[in-house]
N, C-alpha and C positions, 0 to 999 in steps of 0.2 A: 448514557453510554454512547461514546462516538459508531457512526454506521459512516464504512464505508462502501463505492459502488465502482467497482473495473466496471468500465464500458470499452467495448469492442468496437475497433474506429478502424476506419482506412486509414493509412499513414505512410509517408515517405516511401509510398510505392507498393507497399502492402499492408499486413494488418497490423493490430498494436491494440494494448488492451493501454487505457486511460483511468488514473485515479486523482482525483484534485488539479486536474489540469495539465499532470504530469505524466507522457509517455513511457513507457516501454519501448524496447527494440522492437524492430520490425521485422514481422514474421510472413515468409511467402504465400502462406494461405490464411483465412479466414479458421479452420478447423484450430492449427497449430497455435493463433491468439489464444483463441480461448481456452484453448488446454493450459496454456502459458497463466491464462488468467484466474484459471479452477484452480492451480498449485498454489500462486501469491496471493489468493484469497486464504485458503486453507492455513497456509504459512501462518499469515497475518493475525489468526485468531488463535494461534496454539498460545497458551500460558508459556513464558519462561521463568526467571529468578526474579525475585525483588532486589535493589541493588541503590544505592546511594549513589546518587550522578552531581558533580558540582560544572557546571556551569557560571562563562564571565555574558552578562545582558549588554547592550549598546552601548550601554553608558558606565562600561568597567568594572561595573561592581559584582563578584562574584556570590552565586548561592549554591545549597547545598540542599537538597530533597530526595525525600524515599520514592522510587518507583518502583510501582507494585506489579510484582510479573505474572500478578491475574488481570490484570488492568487490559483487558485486549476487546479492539473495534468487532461490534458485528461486520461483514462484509455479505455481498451481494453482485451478482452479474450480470450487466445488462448489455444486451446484444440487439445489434442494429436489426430491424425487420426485414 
């Protein structure tokens, strides 16, 4: 099972939660991150629909695969000391 982890970072003048390298907006306090970061964690793990998705790969050739909409990442939050 995929685990992901929001981290609670300073950022572009205030706070921002970070998952894979990729920020969030930035929020004037350090509290309002992480609340920001407790919702899209929670989000992240609900189940939705299983659904049939076709995608075209680099090299133009398109596929076609079931995703499973209990297929969802643990999460986790880690906050700077």
């Amino acid at each position: 099972m995929v685990h992901l982890t929001y981290q609670i970072v300073e950022h572009d003048g205030g706070w921002a939660y970070r998952v894979n390298g990729v920020y969030s907006e930035a929020f004037p306090t350090h509290a309002q991150a992480r609340n920001a970061a407790k919702v899209a964690a929670a989000e992240q793990m609900q189940p939705g629909h299983t659904e049939v998705i076709e995608y075209e790969d680099e090299n133009g050739h398109w596929h076609v695969e079931t995703a499973p909409g209990g297929d969802r990442p643990e999460t986790d939050i880690k906050d700077q000391p």
